[in-house]
C-alpha positions in Angstrom: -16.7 -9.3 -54.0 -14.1 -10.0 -51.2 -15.4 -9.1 -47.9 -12.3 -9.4 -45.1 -12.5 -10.3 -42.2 -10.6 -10.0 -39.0 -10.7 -12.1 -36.1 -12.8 -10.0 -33.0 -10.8 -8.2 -30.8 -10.2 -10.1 -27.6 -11.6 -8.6 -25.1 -9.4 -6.1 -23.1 -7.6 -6.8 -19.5 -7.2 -10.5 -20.9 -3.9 -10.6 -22.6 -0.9 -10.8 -20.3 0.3 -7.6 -21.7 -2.5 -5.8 -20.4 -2.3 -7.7 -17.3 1.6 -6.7 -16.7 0.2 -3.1 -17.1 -2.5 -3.2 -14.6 0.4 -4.6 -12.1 2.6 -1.9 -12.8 0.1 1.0 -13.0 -0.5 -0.5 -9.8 2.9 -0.7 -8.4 3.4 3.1 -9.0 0.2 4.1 -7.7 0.8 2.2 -4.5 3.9 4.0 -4.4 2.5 7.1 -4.5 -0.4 5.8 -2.0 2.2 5.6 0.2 4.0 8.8 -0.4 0.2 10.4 0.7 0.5 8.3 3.8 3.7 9.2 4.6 2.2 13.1 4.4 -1.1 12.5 6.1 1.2 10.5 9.1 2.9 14.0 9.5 -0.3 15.3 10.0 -1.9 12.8 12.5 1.7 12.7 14.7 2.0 16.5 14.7 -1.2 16.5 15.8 -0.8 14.1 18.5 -3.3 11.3 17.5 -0.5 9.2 16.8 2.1 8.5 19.2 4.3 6.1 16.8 3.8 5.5 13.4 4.7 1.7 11.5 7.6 2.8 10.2 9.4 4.8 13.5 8.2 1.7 15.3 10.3 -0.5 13.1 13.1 2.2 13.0 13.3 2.7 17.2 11.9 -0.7 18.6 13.8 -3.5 18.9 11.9 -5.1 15.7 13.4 -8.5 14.8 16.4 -8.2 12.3 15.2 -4.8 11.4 17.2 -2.7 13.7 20.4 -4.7 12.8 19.6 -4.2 9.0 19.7 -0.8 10.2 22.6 -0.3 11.8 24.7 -0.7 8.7 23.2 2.2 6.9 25.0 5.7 8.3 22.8 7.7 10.9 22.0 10.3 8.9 20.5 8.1 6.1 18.4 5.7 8.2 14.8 7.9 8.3 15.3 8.1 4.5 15.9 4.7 4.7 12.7 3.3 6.1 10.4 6.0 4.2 11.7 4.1 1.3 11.3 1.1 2.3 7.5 2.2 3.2 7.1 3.5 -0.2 8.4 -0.2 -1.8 6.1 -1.8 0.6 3.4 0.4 -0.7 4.4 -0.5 -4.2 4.4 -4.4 -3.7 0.8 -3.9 -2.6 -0.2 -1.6 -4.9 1.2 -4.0 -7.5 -1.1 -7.3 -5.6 -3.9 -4.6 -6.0 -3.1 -4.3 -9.8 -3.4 -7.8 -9.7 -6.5 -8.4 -8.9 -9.3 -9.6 -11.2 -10.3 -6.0 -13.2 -14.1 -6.9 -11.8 -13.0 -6.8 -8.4 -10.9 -3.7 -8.8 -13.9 -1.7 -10.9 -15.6 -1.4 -7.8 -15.4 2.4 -6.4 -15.3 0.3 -2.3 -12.0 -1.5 -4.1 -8.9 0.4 -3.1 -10.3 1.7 0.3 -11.3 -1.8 1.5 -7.9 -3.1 0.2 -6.2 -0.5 1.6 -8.0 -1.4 5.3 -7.1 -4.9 4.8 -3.4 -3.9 4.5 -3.9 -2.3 7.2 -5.3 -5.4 9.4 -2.8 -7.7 7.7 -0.1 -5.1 9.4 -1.7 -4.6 12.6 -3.0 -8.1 13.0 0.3 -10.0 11.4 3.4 -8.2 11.0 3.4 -6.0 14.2 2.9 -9.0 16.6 5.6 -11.0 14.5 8.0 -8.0 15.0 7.2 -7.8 18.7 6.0 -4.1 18.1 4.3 -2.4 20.8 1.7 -1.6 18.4 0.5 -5.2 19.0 0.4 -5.1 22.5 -1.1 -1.9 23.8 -4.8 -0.7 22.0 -5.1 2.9 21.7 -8.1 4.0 19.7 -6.9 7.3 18.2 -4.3 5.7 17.2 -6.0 2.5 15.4 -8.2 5.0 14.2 -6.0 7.1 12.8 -3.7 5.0 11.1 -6.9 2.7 9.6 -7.8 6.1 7.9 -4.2 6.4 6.2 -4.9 3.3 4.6 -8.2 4.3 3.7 -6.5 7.4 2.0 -4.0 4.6 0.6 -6.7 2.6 -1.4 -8.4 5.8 -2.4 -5.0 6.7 -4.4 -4.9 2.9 -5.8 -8.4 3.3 -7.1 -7.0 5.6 -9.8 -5.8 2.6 -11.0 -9.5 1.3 -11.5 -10.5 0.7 -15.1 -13.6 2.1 -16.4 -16.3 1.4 -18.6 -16.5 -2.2 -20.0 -12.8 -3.3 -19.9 
């Protein structure tokens, strides 16, 4: 009697299909992290515990290049502008999250560490290297505030954390 056999199945996240997936499941869900930020920021400003967020800082301070990138886009488009440049930035680091070993990333702490370390990589990096006021002045609420947006960020990314033994 023939008995067939099949090779074992490799074991799943491995194959760079399944890897591609995780980055892009990953990509949307940073997008959409990023959409919640955007709502939560409304929140926080309209309550007054932040004065300025990222984004209006880049739009109305003199950031470097950013404001003349700006000025070719018509008046009326340019809020719409940097909201979707936030939302792509969201999605690049969503899709670094995606990235990440599956191990790492099946960790429920995961996505809201990530998401503070964004969050340091923005307020310790990029807003000095823009010359933002951000990186000049301390304000607690706002730190505090804007820390907990990117907690709210990771938490959305973590949807993107697989489960069980894959």
């Amino acid at each position: 009697m023939d008995v067939e056999t099949s090779p074992a199945p490799a074991p799943q996240g491995t194959s760079v299909a399944s890897r591609a997936g995780d980055v892009l499941r990953g990509a949307a869900w940073g997008a959409v992290g990023a959409m919640a930020m955007t709502g939560m920021r409304v929140i926080t400003t309209e309550l007054g515990l932040v004065q300025q967020t990222p984004p209006q800082a880049l739009k109305r301070q003199r950031a470097r290049g950013v404001r003349a990138l700006l000025r070719r886009a018509p008046r009326t488009q340019r809020r719409g502008l940097v909201e979707a440049a936030h939302w792509a930035f969201g999605a690049s680091g969503g899709a670094a999250f995606g990235a990440l070993p599956r191990s790492m990333r099946r960790r429920p702490w995961a996505g809201p560490v990530y998401g503070l370390v964004v969050w340091l990589g923005f307020e310790l990096g990029i807003a000095p290297a823009l010359g933002l006021s951000q990186a000049k002045r301390a304000r607690l609420v706002d730190r505090l505030a804007l820390a907990a947006d990117h907690v709210l960020y990771g938490l959305v990314l973590s949807a993107t954390r697989p489960t069980g033994r894959s």
